[in-house]
Steps between C-alpha positions, in 0.01 A plus 500: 500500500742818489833523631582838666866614542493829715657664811320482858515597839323236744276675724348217668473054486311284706454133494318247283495167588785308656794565253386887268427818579321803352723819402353822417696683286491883443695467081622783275340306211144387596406682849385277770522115473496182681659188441520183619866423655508069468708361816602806582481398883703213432847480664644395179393794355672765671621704186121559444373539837743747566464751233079518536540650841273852510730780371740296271580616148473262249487452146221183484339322174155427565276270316140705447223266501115535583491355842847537729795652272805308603903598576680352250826647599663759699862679501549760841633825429477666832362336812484754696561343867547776730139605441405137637779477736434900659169511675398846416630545119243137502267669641499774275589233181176320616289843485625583178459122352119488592458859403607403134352134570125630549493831231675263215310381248587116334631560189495829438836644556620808643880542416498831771359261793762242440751770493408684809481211688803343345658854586391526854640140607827584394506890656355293834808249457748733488329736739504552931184430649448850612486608102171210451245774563634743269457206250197428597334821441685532107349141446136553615464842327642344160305167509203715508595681212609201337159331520311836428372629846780735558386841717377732330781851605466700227150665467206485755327192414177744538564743242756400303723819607851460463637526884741782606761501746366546827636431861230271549275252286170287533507128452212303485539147526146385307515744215895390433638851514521859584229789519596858493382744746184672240357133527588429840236761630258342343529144617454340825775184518764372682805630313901429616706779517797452241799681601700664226804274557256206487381547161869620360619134622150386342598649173872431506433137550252506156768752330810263530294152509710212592801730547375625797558208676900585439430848632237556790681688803238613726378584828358151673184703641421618142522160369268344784272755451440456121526139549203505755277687239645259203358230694151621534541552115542195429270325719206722370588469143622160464362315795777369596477313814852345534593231772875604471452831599385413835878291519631836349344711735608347827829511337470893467357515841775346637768689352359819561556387883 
C-alpha cells in the first residue's frame, strides 16, 4: 500500500454504506481517483464531510491499494461555496465536473486539465452569471485540446492546405475541421458555415490558453453560436452524453427568457 500526497478538486461523492462515502477526485499528481471517505456522513465528522463536497479544493493523502484506495487525510484550500450555493454557476460547475469526470483517465495525470478546471472555478467565483457562457465556450474548446480532439482551423482537413482568410469558412462536425472551397466542390456533406469572427475567437482562445478566460469580451450571439457547434463537437467526437447538461440547459433556457 502507497500513500499519495497531492492536490484535488472533488468533482463528485456518493454514499457507501451507512457512515462513508465515495469521492472522485480530479488530482494534479495522479489524474482521476477515488477514495474511500470512512464516516464521512457522520455528524461527528463535520471537518471531513464538509470539505468533500463536489467543487472543493483540497490537498488529500490517499492510501493506493488494489481494491478501494482510501482518504487518509485532507486539508481545504478553497471550497468554493458560491458555485454550490448559486444555482447556475452549479449548474455550469456540474457540466464542467462530469465533463473532466468521464474524459479523465485513473492515474494518468494531466497537469493542463487540473489547471483549467482549477482555473475556471475560480474565474466562475469571482464572476456575474451573465459572464458563465463566455466561460463556457474558453473551457470546452481547451478541454478538447487538452485531451487531443481539438478542431482542426488551420488547414482543410481534406488536403492539408493551409486556410486563408476568408469572410466565410466550412466546418464539418465528423471530419473535426475545416475544408476549403477547391475541396468543397467536390464533396457532398453537411458543412457549418464558420464566420470569420467565429474562428478568430476559435483561435484566440487556443493562442492565449488559460488566459483567455481573464480576457474574452464578446458579443453573446457569437458566443451562443460557437457554443451550439462546440456542442455537436463534442458529442460526435467524444460521446458525451451528459445528464448535467440537460440541468444546464433549462438553466440557459430560462435565462435567455
Amino acid at each position: 500500500m502507497s500513500l499519495i500526497q497531492t492536490e484535488a478538486l472533488v468533482l463528485k461523492q456518493f454514499d457507501l454504506g451507512e457512515a462513508d462515502k465515495i469521492i472522485t477526485f480530479y488530482t494534479k499528481k495522479e489524474g482521476k481517483i477515488r477514495a474511500v471517505a470512512k464516516k464521512a456522513r457522520n455528524s461527528n465528522n463535520n471537518r471531513v464531510s464538509a470539505v468533500v463536497l463536489p467543487y472543493c479544493y483540497n490537498l488529500i493523502k490517499v492510501y493506493k491499494s488494489k481494491s478501494l484506495d482510501r482518504l487518509n487525510s485532507v486539508d481545504n484550500i478553497h471550497r468554493f461555496e458560491d458555485l454550490r450555493n448559486n444555482l447556475n454557476k452549479m449548474a455550469y460547475a456540474a457540466y464542467f465536473s462530469e465533463m473532466v469526470e468521464k474524459a479523465g483517465m485513473e492515474y494518468h495525470p494531466n497537469q493542463n486539465l487540473f489547471n483549467l478546471i482549477l482555473k475556471t472555478f475560480y474565474k466562475m467565483s469571482k464572476s456575474p452569471i451573465e459572464k458563465l457562457e463566455n466561460i463556457s465556450v474558453v473551457f470546452k474548446l481547451l478541454f478538447l485540446k487538452y485531451i487531443g480532439v481539438q478542431p482542426r482551423i488551420n488547414y482543410c482537413y481534406e488536403c492539408g492546405e493551409k486556410q486563408k482568410t476568408l469572410h466565410r469558412q466550412y466546418f464539418n462536425v465528423r471530419e473535426g475541421g475545416l475544408i476549403c472551397s477547391e475541396c468543397l466542390k467536390k464533396r457532398n456533406e453537411n458543412y457549418r458555415l464558420l464566420k470569420q469572427n467565429e474562428l478568430d475567437l476559435i483561435k484566440r482562445v487556443y493562442r492565449s490558453e488559460i488566459n483567455s478566460l481573464d480576457d474574452l469580451d464578446v458579443n453573446i450571439d457569437l458566443i451562443r453560436n460557437l457554443d451550439k457547434l462546440i456542442d455537436q463537437f463534442i458529442l460526435y467526437h467524444l460521446d458525451l452524453n451528459l445528464k448535467s447538461n440537460d440541468f444546464l440547459q433549462i438553466i440557459k433556457d430560462f435565462d435567455k427568457n
